[in-house]
C-alpha positions in Angstrom: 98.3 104.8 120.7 100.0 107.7 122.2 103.2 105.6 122.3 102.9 105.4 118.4 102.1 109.4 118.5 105.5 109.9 120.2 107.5 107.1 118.4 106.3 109.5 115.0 106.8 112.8 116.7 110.7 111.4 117.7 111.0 109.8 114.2 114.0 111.2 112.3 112.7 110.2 108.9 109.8 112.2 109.9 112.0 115.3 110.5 114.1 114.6 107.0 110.9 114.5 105.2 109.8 118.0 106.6 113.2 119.4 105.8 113.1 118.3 102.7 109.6 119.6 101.9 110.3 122.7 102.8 113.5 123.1 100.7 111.2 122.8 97.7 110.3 126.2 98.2 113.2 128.5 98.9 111.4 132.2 99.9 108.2 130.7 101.1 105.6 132.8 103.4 105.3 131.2 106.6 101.6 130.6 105.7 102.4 128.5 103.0 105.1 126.8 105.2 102.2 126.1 108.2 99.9 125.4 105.1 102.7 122.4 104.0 103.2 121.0 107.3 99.1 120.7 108.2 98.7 119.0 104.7 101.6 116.4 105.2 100.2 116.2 108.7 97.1 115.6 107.7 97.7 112.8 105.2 100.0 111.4 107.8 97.2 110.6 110.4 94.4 109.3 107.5 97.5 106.9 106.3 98.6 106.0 109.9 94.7 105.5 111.3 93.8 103.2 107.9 96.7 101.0 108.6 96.5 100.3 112.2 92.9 99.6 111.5 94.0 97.1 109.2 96.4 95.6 111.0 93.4 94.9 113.8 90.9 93.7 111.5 93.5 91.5 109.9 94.7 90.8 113.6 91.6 88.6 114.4 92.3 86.7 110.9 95.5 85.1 112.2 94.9 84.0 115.7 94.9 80.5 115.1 97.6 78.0 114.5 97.2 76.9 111.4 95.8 80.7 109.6 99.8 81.8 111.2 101.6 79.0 109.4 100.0 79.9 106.6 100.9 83.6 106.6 104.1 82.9 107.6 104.5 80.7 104.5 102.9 83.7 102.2 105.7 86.3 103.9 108.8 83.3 103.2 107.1 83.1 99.3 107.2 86.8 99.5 110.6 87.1 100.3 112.3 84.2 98.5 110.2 86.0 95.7 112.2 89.4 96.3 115.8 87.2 96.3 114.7 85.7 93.0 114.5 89.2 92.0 117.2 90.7 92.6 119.5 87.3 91.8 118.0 88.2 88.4 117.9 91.8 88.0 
C-alpha cells in the first residue's frame, strides 16, 4: 500500500491535473486553493480504495486455470472489439 501512496504522490499526471485545476481559477484565495486540492484529494483516495478493493475481491475469482482462460478470452474479445472500432470509425 504505501508503495501505491508514493507511486501517486511521484505520479506526473497527478501533478498536471493539480496544475490544471488550479488554472481554472486565476486570483483564487489560498483557502479556496487548499479547499480544491483536499476535494480532489479526497475523491482520489474513495476512487483509489473502491478499486483496489475490487481488484481483491475479483482477485479470488480468477485463481484457477480455467476462470484465467476465460478472462483472458473476455480481455482478447475486449480488445479485438476496440480494433473493430476504430477500423470502422
Amino acid at each position: 500500500m504505501m508503495s501505491g501512496a508514493f507511486l501517486l504522490m511521484l505520479s506526473p499526471k497527478a501533478w498536471v491535473i493539480l496544475t490544471l485545476l488550479f488554472t481554472q481559477f486565476p486570483g483564487g484565495s489560498l483557502l479556496g486553493v487548499v479547499l480544491i486540492a483536499l476535494v480532489f484529494t479526497l475523491n482520489n483516495l474513495a476512487a483509489f480504495v473502491i478499486w483496489a478493493l475490487a481488484g481483491q475481491a475479483m482477485a479470488g475469482l480468477f485463481r484457477s486455470a480455467a476462470s484465467a482462460r476465460l478472462l483472458n478470452m473476455i480481455f482478447a474479445a475486449a480488445l479485438a472489439s476496440v480494433a473493430v472500432w476504430m477500423l470502422v470509425a
